[in-house]
Structure formats: structure tokens, C-alpha cells
DSSP file (Angstrom, degrees, kcal/mol; ACC not computed):
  #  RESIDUE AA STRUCTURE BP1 BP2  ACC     N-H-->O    O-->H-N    N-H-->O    O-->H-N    TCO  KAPPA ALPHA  PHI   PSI    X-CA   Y-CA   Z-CA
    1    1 A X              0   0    0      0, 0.0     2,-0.1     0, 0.0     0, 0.0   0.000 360.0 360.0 360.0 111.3   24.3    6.4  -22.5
    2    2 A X        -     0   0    0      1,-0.0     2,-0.8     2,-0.0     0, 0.0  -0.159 360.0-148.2 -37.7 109.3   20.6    6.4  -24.1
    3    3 A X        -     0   0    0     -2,-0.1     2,-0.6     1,-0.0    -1,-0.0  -0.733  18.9-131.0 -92.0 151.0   18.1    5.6  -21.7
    4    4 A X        -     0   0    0     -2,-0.8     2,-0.4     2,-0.0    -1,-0.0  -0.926   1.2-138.0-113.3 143.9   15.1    3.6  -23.4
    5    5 A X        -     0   0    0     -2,-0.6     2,-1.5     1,-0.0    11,-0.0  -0.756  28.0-134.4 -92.3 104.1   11.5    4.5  -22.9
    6    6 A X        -     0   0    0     -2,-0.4    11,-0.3     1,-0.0     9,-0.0  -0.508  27.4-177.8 -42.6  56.3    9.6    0.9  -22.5
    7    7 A X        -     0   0    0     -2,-1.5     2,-0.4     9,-0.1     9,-0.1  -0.244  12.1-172.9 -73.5 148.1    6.6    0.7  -24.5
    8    8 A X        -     0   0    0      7,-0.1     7,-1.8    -2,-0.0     2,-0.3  -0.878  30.1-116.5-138.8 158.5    4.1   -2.2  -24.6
    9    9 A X  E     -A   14   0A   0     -2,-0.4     5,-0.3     5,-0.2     2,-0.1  -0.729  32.3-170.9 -92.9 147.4    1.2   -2.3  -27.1
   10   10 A X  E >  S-A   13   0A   0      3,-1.1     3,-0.7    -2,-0.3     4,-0.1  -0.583  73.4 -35.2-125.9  50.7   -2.4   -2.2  -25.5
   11   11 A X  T 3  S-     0   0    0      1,-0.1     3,-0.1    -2,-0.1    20,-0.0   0.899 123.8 -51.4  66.1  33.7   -5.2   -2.8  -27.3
   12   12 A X  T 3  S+     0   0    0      1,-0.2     2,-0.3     0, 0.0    -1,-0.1   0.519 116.9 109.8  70.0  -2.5   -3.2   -0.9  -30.1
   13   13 A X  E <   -A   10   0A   0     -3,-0.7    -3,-1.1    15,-0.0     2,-0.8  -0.701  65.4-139.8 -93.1 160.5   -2.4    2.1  -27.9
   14   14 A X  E     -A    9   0A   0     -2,-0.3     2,-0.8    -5,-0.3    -5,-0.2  -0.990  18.7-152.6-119.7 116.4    1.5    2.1  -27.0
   15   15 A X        -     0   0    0     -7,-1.8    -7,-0.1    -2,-0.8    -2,-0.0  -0.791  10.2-150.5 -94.1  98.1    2.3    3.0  -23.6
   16   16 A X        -     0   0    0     -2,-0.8     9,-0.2    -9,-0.1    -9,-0.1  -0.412  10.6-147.1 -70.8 134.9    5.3    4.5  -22.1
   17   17 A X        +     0   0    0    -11,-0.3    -1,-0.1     3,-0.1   -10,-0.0   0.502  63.4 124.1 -64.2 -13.3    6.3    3.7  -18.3
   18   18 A X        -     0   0    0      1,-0.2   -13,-0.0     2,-0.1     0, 0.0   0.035  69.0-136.5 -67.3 150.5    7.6    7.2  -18.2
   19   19 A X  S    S+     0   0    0      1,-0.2     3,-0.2     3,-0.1    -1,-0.2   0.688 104.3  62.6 -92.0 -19.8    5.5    8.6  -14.9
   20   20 A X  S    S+     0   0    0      1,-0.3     2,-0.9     2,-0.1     3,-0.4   0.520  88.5  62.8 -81.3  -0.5    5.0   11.8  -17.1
   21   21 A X        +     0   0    0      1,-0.2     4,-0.4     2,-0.1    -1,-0.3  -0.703  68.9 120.2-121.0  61.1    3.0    9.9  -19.9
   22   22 A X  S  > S+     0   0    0     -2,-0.9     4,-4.0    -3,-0.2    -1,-0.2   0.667  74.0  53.7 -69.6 -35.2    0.1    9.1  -16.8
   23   23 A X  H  > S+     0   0    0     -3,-0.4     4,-2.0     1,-0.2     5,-0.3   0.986 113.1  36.1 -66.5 -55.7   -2.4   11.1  -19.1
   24   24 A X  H  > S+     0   0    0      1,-0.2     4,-3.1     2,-0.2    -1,-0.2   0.961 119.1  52.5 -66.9 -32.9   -2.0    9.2  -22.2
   25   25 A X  H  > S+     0   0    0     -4,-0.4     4,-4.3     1,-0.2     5,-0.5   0.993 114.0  42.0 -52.6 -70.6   -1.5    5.9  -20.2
   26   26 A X  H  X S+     0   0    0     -4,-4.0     4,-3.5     1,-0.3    -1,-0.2   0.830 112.0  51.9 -41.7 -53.9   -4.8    6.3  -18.2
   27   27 A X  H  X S+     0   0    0     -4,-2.0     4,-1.8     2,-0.2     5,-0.3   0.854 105.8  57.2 -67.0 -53.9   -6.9    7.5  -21.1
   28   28 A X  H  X S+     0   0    0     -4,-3.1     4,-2.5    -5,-0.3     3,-0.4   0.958 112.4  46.6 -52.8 -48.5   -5.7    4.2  -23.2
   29   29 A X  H  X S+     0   0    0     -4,-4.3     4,-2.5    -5,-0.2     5,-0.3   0.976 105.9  49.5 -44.7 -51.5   -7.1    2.1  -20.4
   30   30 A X  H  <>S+     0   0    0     -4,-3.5     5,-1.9    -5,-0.5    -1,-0.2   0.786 108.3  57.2 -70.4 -16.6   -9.8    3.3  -19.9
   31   31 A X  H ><5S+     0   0    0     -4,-1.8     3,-0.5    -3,-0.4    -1,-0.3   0.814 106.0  54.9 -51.1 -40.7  -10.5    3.1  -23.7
   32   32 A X  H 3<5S+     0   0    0     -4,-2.5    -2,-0.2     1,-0.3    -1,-0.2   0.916  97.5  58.2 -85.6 -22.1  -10.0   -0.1  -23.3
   33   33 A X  T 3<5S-     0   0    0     -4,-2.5    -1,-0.3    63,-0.2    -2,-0.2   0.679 123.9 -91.4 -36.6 -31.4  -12.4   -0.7  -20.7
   34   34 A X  T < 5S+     0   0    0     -3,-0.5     2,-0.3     1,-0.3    -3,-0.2   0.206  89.9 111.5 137.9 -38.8  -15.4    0.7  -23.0
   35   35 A X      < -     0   0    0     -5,-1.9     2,-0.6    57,-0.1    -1,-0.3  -0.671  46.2-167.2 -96.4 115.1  -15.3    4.2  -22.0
   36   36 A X        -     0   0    0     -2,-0.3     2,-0.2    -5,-0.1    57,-0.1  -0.917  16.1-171.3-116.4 121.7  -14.4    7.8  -23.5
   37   37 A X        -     0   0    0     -2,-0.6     2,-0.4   -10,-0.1     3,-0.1  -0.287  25.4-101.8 -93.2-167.4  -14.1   10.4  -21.0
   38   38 A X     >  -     0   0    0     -2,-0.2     4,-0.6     1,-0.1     3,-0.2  -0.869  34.8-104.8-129.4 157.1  -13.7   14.5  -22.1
   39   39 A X  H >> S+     0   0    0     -2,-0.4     3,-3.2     1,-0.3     4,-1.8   0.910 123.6  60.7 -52.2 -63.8  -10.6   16.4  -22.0
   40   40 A X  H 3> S+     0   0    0      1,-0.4     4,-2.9     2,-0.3     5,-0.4   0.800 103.6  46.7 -21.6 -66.8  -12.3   17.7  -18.8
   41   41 A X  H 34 S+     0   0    0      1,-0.2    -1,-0.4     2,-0.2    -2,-0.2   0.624 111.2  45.0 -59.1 -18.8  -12.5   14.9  -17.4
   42   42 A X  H <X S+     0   0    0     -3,-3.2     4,-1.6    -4,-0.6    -2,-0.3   0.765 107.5  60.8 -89.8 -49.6   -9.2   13.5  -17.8
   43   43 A X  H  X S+     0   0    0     -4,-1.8     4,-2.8     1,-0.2    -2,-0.2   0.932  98.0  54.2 -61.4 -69.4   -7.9   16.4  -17.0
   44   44 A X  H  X S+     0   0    0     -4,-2.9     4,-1.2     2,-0.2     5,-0.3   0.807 113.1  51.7 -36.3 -37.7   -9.7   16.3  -13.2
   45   45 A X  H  > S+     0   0    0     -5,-0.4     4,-1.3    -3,-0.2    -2,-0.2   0.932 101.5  52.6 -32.9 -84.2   -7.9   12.9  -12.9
   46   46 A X  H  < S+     0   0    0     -4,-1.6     4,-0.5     1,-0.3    -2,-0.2   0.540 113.6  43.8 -69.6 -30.0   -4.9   14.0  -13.8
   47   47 A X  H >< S+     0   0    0     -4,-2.8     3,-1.4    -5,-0.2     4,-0.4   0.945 121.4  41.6 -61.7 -84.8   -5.1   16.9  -10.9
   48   48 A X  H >X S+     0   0    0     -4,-1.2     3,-1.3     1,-0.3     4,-0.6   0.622  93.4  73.3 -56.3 -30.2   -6.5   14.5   -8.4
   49   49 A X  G >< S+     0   0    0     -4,-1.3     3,-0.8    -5,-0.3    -1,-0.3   0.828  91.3  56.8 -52.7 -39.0   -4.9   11.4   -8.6
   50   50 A X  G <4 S+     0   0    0     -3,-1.4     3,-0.4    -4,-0.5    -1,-0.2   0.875 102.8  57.2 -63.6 -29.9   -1.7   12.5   -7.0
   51   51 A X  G <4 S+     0   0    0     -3,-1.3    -1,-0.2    -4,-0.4    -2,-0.2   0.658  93.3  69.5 -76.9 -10.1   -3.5   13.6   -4.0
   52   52 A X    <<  +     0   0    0     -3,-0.8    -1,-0.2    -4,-0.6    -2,-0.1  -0.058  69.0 158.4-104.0  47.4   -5.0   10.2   -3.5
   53   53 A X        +     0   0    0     -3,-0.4     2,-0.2    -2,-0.1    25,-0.1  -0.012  22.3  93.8 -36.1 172.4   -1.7    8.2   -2.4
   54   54 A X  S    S-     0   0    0      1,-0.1    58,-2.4    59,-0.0    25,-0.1  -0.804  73.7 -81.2 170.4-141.9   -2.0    5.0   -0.4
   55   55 A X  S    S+     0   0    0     56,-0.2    -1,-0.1    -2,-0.2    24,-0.1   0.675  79.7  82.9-118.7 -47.7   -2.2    1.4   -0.6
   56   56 A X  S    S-     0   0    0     22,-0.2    56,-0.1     1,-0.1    22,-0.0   0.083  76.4 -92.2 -58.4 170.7   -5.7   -0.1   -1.5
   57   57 A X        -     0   0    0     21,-0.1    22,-0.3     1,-0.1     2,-0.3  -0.075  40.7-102.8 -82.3-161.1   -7.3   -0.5   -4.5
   58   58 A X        +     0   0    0     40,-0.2     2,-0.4    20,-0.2    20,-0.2  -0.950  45.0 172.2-108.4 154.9   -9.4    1.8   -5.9
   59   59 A X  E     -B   77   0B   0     18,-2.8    18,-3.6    -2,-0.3     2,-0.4  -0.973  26.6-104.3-151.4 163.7  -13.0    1.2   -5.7
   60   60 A X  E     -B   76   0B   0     -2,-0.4    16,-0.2    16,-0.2     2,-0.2  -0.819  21.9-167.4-106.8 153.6  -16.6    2.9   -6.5
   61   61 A X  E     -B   75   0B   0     14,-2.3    14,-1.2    -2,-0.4     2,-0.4  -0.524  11.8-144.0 -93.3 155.4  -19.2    4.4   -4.2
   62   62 A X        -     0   0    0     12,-0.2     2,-0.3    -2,-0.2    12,-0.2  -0.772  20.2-175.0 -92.0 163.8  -22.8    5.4   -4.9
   63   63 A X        -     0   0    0     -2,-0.4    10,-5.3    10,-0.2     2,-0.2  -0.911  40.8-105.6-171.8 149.1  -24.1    8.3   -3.3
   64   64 A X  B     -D   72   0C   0     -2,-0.3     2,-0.3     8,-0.2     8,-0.3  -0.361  49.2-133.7 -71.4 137.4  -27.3    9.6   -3.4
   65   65 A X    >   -     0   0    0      6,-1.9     3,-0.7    -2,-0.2     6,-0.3  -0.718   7.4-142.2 -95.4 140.1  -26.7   12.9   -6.1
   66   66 A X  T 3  S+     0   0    0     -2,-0.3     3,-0.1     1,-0.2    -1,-0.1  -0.124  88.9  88.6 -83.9  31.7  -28.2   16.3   -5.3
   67   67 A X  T 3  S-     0   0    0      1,-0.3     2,-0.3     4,-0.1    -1,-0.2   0.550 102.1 -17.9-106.7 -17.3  -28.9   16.7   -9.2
   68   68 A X  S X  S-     0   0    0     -3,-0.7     2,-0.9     3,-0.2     3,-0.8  -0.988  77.6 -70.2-173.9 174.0  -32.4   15.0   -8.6
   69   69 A X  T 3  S-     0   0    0     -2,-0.3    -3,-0.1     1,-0.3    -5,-0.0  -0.459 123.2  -0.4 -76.2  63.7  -35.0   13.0   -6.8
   70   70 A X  T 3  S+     0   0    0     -2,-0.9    -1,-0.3     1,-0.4     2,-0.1   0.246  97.6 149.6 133.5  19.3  -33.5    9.2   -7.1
   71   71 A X    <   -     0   0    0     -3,-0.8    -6,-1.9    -6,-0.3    -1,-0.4  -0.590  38.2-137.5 -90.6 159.1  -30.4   10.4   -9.1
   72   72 A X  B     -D   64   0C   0     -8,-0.3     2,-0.6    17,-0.2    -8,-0.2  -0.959  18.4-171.5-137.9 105.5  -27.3    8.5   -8.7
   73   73 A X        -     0   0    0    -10,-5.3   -10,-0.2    -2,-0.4     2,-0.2  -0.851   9.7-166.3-109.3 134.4  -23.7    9.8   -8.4
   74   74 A X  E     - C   0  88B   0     14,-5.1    14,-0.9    -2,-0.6     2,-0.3  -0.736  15.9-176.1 -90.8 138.7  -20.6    6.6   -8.6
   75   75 A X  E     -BC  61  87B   0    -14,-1.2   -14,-2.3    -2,-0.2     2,-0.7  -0.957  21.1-128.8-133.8 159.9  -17.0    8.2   -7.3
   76   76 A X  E     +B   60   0B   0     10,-2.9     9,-0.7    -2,-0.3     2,-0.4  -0.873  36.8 164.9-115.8 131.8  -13.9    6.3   -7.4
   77   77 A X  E     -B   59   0B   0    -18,-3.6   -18,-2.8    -2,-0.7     2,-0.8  -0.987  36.7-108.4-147.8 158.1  -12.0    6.1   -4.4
   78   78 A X    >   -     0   0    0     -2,-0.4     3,-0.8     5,-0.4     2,-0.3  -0.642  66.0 -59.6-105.4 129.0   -9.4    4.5   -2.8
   79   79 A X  T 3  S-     0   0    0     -2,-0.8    -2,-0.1   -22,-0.3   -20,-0.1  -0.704 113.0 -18.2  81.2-130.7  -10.0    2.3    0.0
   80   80 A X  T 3  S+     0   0    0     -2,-0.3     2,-0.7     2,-0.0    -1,-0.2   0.056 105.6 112.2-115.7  36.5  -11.6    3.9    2.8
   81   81 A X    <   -     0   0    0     -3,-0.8    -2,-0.0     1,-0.1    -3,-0.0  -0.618  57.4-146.6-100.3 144.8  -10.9    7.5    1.9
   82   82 A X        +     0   0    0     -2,-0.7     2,-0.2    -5,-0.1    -1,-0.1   0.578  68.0 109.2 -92.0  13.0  -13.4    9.9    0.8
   83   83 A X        -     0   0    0     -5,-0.1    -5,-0.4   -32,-0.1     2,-0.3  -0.428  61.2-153.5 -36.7 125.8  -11.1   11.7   -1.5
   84   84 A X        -     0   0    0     -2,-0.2    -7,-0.2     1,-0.2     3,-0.1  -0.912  13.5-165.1-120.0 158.5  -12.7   10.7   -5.3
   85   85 A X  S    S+     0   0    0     -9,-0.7     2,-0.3    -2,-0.3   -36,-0.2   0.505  76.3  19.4 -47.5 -60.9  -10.5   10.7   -8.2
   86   86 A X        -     0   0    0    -10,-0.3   -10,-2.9   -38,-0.1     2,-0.2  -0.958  67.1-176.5-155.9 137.6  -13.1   10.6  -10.3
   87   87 A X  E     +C   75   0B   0     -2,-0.3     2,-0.2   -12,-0.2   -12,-0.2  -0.755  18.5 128.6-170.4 139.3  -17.2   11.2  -10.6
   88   88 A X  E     -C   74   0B   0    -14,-0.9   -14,-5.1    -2,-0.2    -2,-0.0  -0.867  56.2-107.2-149.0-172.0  -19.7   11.1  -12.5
   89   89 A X  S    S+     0   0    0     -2,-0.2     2,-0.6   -16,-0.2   -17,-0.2   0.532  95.8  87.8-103.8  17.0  -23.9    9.5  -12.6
   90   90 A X     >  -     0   0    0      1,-0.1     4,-2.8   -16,-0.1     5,-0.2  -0.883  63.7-164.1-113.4 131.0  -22.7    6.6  -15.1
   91   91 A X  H  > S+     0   0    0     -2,-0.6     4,-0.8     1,-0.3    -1,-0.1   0.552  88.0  67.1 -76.4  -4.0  -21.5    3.6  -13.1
   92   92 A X  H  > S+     0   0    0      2,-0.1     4,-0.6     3,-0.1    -1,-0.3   0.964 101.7  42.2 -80.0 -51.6  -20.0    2.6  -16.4
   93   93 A X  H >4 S+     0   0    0      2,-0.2     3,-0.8    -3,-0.2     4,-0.5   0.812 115.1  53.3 -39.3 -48.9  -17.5    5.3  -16.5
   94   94 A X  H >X S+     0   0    0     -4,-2.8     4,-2.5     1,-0.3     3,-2.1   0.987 105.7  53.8 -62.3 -54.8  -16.8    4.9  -12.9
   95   95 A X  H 3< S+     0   0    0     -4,-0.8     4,-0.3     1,-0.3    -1,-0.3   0.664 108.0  46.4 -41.8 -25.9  -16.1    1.7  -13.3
   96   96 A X  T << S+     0   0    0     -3,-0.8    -1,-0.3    -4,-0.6   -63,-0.2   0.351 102.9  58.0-110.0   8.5  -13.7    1.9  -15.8
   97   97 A X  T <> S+     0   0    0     -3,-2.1     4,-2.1    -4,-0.5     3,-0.3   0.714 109.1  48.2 -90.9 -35.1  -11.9    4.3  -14.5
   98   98 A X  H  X S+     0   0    0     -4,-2.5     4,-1.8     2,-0.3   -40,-0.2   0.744 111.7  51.8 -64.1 -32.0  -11.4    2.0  -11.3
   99   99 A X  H  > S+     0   0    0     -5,-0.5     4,-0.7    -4,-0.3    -1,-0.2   0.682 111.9  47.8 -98.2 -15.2  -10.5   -0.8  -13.6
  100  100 A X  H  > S+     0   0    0     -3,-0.3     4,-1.5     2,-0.2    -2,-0.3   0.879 116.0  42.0 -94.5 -47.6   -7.9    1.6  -15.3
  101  101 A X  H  X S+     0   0    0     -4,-2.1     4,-1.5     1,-0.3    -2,-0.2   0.704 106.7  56.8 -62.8 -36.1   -6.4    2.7  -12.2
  102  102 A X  H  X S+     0   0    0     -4,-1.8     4,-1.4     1,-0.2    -1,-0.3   0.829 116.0  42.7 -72.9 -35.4   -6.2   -0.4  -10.5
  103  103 A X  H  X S+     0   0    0     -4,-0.7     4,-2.2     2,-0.2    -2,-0.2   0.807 105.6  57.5 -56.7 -52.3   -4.1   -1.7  -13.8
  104  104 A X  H  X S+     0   0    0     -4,-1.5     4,-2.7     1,-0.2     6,-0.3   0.965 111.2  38.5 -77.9 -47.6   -2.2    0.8  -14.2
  105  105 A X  H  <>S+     0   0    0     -4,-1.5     5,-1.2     2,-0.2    -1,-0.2   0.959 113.4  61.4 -21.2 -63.9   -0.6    0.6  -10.5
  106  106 A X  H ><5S+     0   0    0     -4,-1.4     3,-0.9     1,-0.3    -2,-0.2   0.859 107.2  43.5 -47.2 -48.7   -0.8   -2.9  -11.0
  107  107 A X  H 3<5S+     0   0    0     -4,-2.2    -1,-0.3     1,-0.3    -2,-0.2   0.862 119.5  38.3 -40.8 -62.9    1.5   -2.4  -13.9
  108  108 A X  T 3<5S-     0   0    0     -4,-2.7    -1,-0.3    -5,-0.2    -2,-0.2  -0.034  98.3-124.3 -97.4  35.6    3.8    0.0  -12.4
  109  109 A X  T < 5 +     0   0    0     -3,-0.9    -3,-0.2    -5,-0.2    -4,-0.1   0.735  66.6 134.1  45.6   0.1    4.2   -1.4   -8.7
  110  110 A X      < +     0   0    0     -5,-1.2     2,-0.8    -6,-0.3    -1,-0.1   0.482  25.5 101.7-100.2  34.9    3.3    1.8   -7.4
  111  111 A X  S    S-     0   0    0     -6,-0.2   -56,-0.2   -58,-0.1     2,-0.2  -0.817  81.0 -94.3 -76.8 137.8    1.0    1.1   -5.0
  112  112 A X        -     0   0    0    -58,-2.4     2,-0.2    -2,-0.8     5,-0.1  -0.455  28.5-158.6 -56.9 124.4    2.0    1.3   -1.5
  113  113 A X    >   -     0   0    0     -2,-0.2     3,-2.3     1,-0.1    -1,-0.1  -0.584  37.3 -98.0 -88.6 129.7    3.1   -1.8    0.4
  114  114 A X  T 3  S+     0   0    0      1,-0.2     3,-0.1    -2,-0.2    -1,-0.1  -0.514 110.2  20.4 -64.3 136.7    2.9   -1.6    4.4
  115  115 A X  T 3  S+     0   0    0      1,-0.3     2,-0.3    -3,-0.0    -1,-0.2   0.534 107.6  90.9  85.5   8.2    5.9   -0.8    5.8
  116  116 A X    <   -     0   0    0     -3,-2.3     2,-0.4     0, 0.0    -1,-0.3  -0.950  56.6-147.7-127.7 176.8    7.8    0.8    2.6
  117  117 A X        -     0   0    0     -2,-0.3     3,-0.3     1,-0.1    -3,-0.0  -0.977   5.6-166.9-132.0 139.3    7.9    4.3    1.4
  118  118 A X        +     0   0    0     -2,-0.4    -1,-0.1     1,-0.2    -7,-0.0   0.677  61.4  98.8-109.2   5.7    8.1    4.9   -2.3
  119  119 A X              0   0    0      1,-0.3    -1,-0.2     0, 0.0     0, 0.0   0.406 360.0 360.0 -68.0   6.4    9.0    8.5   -2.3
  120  120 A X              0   0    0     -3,-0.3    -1,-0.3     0, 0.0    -2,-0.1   0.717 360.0 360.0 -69.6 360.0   12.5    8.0   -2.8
């Protein structure tokens, strides 16, 4: 038996549910938000995101930046953990990375619900 791979159109990107396609998935969103990250940057996701498991949504922080006197760094995190996903000092980029993550979950169920465990 053939399994078929579920693709939906996006803003013209085609997205596979496959859990391995995260990269291309994330990347399309976040296009479609406004935003072009570097490979680099995608890449740091793709590392961190797995470590930031939970239930909440994701959301951005400022924090004051050590790069300068009044400079401004946005991280995305989820909830109330101080693990980031993602940072940088344009709050547009953060922002759409939040708005990409929170979708994409949304999409796939896989945020954590109190009182189940999805690692089966």
C-alpha cells in the first residue's frame, strides 16, 4: 500500500505534513508573513525548535541588546520559558517567525494539550 504525502498550496508554496519537511514548511510561512530569513537562520530554528516542547503559544520578548546603547534584541519564545527559538534586533522577523510557528502547530495539532502526551 502507497502512503500519500498531503500537500496543501500556501501562498503558492506546497507543503507536505511529513514532520521531516519542518524546514521547507517553516520557511514558506514565514515567507508568507513578509519575511526572508538566511540559511543561517533557518537553520538555528531548525536545531532549536525541538528543544522548546510544550503547550503555549509562541510569543516575542524585547530585551535590552548588549550590541549598543538603546539597541533592541526581539526572541521568540514559548510561553513563559526562556529558551528562544529564534532572535534577532528586527521585531518584524521575530514576529513572523511567531506567526509561522504558531500556524504551523496550529496546523498540525502538535501542541501539547494538558493532560496528554504526544510522544507516542
Amino acid at each position: 500500500m502507497a502512503v500519500v504525502e498531503q500537500v496543501e498550496a500556501v501562498g503558492g508554496h506546497h507543503m507536505s505534513h511529513e514532520p521531516s519537511d519542518f524546514p521547507n514548511r517553516f520557511r514558506a510561512h514565514v515567507e508568507l508573513q513578509g519575511a526572508i530569513l538566511s540559511p543561517e537562520e533557518l537553520s538555528r530554528v531548525g536545531e532549536c525548535y525541538p528543544r522548546c516542547r510544550g503547550k503555549d503559544h509562541w510569543d516575542v520578548r524585547e530585551y535590552a541588546s548588549v550590541t549598543g546603547v538603546g539597541a533592541r534584541e526581539y526572541r521568540v519564545v514559548r510561553g513563559t520559558s526562556t529558551l528562544d527559538v529564534y532572535r534577532t534586533t528586527e521585531r518584524e522577523h521575530a514576529s513572523a517567525v511567531r506567526a509561522a510557528l504558531n500556524e504551523l502547530e496550529l496546523q498540525d495539532g502538535r501542541t501539547e494539550k494538558p493532560g496528554q502526551n504526544n510522544d507516542s
